[in-house]
PQR file with spaces between the fields and no chain letter, atoms N, CA, C, O and H, PARSE charges and radii, in Angstrom:
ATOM       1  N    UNK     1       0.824   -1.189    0.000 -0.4000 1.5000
ATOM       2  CA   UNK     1       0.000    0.000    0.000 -0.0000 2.0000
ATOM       3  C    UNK     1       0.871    1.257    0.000  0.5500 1.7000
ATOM       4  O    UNK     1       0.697    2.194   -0.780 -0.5500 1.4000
ATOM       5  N    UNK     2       1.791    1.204    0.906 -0.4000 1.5000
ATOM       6  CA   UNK     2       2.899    2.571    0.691 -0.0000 2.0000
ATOM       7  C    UNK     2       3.757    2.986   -0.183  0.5500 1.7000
ATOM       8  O    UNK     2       4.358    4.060   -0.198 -0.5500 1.4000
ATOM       9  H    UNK     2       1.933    0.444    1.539  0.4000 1.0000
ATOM      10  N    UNK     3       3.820    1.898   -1.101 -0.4000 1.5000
ATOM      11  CA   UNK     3       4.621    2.000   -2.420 -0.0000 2.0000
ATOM      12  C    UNK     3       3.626    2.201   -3.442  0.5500 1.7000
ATOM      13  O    UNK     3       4.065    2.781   -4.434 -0.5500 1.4000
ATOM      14  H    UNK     3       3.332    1.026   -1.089  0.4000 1.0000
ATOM      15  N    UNK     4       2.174    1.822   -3.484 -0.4000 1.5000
ATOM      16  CA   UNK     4       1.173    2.184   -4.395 -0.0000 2.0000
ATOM      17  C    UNK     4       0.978    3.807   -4.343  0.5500 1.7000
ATOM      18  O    UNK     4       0.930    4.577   -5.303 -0.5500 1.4000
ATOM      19  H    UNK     4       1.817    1.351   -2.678  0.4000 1.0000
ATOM      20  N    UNK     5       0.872    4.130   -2.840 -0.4000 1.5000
ATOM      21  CA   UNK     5       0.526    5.229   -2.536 -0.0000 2.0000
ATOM      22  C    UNK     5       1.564    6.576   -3.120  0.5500 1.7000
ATOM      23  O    UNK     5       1.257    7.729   -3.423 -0.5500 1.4000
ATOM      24  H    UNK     5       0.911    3.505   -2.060  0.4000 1.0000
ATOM      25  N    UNK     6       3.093    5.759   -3.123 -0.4000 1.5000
ATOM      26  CA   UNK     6       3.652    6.611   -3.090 -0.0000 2.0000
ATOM      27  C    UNK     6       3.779    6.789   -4.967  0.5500 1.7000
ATOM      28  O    UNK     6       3.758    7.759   -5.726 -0.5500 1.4000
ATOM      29  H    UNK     6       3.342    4.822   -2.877  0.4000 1.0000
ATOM      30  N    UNK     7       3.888    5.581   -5.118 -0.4000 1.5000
ATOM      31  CA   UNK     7       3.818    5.834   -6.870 -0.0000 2.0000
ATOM      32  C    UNK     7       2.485    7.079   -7.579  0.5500 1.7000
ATOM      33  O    UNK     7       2.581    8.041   -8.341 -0.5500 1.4000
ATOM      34  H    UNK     7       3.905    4.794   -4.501  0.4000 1.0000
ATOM      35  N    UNK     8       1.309    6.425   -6.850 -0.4000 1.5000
ATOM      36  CA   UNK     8       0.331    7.644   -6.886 -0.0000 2.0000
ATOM      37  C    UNK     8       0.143    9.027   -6.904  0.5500 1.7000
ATOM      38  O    UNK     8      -0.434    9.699   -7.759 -0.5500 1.4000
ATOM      39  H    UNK     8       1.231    5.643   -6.231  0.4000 1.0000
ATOM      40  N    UNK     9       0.809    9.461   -5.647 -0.4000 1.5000
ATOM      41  CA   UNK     9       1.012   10.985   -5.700 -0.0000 2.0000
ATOM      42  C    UNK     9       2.429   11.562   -6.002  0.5500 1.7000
ATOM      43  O    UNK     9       2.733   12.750   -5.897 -0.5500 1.4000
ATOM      44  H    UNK     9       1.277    8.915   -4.953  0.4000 1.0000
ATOM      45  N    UNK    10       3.532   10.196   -6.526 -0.4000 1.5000
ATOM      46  CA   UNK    10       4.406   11.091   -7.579 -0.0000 2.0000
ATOM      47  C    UNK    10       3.970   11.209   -8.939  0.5500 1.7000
ATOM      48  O    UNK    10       4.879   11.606   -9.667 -0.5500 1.4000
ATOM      49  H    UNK    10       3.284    9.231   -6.611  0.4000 1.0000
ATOM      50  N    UNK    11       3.006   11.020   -9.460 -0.4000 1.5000
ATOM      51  CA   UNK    11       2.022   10.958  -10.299 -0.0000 2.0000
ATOM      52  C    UNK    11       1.367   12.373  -10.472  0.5500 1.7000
ATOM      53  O    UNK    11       1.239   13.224  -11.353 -0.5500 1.4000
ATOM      54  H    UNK    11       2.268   10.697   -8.868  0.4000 1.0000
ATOM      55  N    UNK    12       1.124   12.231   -9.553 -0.4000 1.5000
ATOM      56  CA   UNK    12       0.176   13.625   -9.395 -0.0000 2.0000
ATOM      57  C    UNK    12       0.887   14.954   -8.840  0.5500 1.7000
ATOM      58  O    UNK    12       0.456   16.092   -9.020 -0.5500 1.4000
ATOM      59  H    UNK    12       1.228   11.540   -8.837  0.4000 1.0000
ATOM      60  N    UNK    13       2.135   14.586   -8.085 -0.4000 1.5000
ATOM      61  CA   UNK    13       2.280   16.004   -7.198 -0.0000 2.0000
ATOM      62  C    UNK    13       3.883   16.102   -7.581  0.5500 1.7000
ATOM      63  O    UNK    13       4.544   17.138   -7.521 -0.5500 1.4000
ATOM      64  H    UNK    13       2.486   13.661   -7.940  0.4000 1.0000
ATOM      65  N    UNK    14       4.355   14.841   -7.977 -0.4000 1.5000
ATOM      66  CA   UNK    14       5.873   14.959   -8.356 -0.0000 2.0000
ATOM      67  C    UNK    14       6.896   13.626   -7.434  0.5500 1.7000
ATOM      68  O    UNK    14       6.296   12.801   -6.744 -0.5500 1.4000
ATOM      69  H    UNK    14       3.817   13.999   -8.026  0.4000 1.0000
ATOM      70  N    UNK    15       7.990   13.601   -7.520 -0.4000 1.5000
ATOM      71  CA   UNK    15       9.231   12.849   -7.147 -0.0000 2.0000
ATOM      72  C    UNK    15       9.386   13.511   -5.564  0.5500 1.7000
ATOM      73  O    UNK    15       9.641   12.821   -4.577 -0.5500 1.4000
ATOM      74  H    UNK    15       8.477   14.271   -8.080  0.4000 1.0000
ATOM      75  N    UNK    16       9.159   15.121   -5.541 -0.4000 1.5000
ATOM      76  CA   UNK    16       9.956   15.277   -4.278 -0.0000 2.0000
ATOM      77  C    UNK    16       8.705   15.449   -3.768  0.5500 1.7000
ATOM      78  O    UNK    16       8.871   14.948   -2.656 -0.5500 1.4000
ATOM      79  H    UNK    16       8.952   15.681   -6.343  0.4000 1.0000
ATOM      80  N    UNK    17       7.619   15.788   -3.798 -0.4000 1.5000
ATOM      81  CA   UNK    17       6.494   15.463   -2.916 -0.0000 2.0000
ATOM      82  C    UNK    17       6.163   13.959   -2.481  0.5500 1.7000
ATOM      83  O    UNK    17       5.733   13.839   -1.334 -0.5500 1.4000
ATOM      84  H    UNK    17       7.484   16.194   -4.701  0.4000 1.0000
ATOM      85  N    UNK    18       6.308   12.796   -3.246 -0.4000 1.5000
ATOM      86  CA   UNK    18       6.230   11.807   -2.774 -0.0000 2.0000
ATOM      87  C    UNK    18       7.186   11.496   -1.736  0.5500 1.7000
ATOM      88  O    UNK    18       7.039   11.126   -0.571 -0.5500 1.4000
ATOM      89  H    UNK    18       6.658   12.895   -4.178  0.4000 1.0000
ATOM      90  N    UNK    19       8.283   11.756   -2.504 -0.4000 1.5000
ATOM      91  CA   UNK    19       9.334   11.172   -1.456 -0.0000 2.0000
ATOM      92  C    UNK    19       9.412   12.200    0.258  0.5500 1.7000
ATOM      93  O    UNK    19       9.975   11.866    1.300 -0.5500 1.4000
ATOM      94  H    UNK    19       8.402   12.057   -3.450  0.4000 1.0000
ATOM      95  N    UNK    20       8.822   13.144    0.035 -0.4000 1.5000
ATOM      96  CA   UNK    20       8.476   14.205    1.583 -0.0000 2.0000
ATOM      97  C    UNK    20       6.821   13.410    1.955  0.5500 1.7000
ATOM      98  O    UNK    20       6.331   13.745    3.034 -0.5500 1.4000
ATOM      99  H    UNK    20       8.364   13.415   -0.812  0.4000 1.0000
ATOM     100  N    UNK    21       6.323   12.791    1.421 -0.4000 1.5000
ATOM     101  CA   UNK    21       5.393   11.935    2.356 -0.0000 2.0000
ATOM     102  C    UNK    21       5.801   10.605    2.718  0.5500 1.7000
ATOM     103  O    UNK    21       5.542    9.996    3.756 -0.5500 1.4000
ATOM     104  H    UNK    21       6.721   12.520    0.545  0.4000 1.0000
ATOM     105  N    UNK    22       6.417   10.267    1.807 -0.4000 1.5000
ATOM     106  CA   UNK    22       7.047    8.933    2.788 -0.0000 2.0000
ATOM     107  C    UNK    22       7.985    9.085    3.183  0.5500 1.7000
ATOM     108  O    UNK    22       8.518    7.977    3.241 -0.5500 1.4000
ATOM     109  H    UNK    22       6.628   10.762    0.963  0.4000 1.0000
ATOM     110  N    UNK    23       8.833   10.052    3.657 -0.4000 1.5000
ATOM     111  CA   UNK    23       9.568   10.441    4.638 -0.0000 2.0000
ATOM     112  C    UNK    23      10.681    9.813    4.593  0.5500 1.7000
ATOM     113  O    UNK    23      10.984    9.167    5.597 -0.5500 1.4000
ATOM     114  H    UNK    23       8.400   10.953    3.610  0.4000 1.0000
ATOM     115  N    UNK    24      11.552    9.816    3.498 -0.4000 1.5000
ATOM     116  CA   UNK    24      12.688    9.591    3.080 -0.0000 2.0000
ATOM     117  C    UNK    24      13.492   10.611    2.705  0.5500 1.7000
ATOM     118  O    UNK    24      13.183   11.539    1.957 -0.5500 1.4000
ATOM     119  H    UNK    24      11.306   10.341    2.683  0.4000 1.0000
ATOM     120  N    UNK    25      14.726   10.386    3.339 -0.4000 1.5000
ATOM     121  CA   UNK    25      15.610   11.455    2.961 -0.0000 2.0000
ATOM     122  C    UNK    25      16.886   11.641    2.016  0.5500 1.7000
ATOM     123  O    UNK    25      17.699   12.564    1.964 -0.5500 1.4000
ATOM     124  H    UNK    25      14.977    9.632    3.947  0.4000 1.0000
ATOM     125  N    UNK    26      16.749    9.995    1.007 -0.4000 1.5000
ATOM     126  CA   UNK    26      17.257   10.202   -0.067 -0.0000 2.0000
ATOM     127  C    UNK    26      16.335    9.999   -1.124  0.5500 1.7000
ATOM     128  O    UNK    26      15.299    9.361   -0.942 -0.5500 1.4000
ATOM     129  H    UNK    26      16.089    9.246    1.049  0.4000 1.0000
ATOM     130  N    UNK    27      16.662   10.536   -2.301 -0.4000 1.5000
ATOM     131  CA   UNK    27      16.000    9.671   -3.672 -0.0000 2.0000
ATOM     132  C    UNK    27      16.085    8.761   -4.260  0.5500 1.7000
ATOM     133  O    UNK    27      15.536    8.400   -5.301 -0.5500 1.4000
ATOM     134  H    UNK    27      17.504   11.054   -2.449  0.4000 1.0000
ATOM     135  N    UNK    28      17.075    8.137   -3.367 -0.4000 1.5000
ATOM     136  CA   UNK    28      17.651    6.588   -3.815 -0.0000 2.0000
ATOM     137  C    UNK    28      16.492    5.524   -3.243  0.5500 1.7000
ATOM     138  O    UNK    28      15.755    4.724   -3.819 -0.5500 1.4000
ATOM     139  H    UNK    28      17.520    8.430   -2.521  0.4000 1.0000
ATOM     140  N    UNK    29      16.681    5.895   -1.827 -0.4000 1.5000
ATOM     141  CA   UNK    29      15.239    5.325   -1.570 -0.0000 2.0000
ATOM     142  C    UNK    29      14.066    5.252   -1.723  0.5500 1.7000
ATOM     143  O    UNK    29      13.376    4.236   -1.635 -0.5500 1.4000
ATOM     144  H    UNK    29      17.280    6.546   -1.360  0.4000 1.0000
ATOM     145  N    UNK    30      13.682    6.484   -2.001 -0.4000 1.5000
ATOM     146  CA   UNK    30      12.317    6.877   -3.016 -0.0000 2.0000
ATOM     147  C    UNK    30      12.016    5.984   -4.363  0.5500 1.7000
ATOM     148  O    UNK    30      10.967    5.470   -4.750 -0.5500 1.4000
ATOM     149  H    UNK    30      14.242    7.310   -2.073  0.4000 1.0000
ATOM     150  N    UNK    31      13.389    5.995   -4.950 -0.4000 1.5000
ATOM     151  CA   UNK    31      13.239    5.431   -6.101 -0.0000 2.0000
ATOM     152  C    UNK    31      12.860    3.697   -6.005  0.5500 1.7000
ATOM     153  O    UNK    31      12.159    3.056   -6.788 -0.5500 1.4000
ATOM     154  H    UNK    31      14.241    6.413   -4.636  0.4000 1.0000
ATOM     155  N    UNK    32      13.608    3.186   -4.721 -0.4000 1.5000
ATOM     156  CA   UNK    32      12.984    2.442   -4.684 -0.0000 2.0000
ATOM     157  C    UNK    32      11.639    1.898   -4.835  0.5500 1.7000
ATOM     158  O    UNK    32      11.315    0.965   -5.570 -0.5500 1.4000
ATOM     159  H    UNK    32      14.178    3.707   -4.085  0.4000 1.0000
ATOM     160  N    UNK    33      10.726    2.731   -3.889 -0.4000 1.5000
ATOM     161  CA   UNK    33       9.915    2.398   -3.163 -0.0000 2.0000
ATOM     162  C    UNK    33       8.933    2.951   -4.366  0.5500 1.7000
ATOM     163  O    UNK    33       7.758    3.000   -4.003 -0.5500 1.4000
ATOM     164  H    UNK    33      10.989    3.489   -3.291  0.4000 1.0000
ATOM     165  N    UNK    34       9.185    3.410   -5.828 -0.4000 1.5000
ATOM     166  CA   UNK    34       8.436    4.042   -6.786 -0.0000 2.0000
ATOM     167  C    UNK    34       8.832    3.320   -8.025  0.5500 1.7000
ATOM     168  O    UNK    34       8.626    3.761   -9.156 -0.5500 1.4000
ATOM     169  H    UNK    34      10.139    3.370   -6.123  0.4000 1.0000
ATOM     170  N    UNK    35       9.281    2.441   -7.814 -0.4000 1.5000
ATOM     171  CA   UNK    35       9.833    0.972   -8.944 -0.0000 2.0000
ATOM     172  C    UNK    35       8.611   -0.066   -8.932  0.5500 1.7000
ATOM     173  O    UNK    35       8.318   -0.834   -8.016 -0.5500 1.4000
ATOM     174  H    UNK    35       9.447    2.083   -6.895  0.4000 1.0000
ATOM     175  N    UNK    36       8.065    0.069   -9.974 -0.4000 1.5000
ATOM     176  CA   UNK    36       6.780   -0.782  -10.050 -0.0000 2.0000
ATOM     177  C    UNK    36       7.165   -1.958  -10.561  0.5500 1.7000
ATOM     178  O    UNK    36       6.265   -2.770  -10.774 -0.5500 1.4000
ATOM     179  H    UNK    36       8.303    0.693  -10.719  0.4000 1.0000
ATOM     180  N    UNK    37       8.713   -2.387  -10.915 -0.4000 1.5000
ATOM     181  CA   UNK    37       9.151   -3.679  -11.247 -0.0000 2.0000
ATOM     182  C    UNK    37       8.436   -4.662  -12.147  0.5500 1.7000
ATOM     183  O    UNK    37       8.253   -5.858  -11.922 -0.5500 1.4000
ATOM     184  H    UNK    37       9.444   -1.727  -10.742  0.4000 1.0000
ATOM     185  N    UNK    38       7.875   -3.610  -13.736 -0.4000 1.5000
ATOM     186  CA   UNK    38       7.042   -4.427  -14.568 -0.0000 2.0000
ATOM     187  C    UNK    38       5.623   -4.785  -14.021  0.5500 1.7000
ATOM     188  O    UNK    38       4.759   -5.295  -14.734 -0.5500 1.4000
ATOM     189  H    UNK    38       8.024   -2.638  -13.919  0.4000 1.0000
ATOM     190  N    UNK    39       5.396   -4.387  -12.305 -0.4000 1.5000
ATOM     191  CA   UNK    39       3.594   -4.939  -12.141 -0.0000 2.0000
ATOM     192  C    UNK    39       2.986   -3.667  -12.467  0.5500 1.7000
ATOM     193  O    UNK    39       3.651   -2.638  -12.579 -0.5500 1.4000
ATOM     194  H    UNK    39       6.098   -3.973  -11.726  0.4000 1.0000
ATOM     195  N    UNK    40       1.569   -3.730  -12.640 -0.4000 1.5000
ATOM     196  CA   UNK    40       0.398   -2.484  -12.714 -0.0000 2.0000
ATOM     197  C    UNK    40      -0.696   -3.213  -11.763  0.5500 1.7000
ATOM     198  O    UNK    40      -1.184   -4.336  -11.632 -0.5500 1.4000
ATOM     199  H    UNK    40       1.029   -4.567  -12.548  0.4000 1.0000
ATOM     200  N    UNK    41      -0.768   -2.330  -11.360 -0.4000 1.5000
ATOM     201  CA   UNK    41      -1.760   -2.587  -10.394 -0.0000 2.0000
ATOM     202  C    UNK    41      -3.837   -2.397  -11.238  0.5500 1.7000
ATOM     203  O    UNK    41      -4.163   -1.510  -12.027 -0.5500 1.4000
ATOM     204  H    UNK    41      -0.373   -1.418  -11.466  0.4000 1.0000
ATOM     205  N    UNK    42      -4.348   -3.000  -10.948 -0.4000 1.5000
ATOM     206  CA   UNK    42      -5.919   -3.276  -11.182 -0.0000 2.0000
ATOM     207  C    UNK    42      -6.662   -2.474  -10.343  0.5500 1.7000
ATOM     208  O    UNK    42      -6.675   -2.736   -9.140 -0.5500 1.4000
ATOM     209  H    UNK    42      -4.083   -3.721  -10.307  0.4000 1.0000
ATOM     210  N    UNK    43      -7.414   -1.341  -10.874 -0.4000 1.5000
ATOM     211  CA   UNK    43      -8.186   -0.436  -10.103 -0.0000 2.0000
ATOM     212  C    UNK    43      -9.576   -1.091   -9.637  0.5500 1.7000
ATOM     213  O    UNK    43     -10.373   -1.154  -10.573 -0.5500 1.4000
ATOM     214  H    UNK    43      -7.403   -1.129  -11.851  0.4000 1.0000
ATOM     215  N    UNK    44      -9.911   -1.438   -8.797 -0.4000 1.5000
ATOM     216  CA   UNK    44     -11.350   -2.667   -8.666 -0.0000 2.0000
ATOM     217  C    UNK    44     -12.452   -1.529   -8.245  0.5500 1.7000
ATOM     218  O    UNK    44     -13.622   -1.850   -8.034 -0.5500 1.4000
ATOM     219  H    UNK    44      -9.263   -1.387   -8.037  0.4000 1.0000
């Protein structure tokens, strides 16, 4: 859910707004956590 979430509103609000809600203080980690690793998620 926190990696959906965060992919979400870097979507919408940007890279450094996501990564200032999930409260990371590199972009290395961000980037992690915004690596959809080939899945898409199904809107139900």
């Amino acid at each position: 859910m926190r990696s959906l979430a965060g992919r979400l509103y870097e979507r919408e609000k940007g890279k450094e707004f996501a990564m200032k809600l999930l409260g990371h203080k590199s972009v290395k980690m961000t980037d992690k956590y915004l690596d959809t690793r080939g899945k898409e998620y199904v809107m139900l």
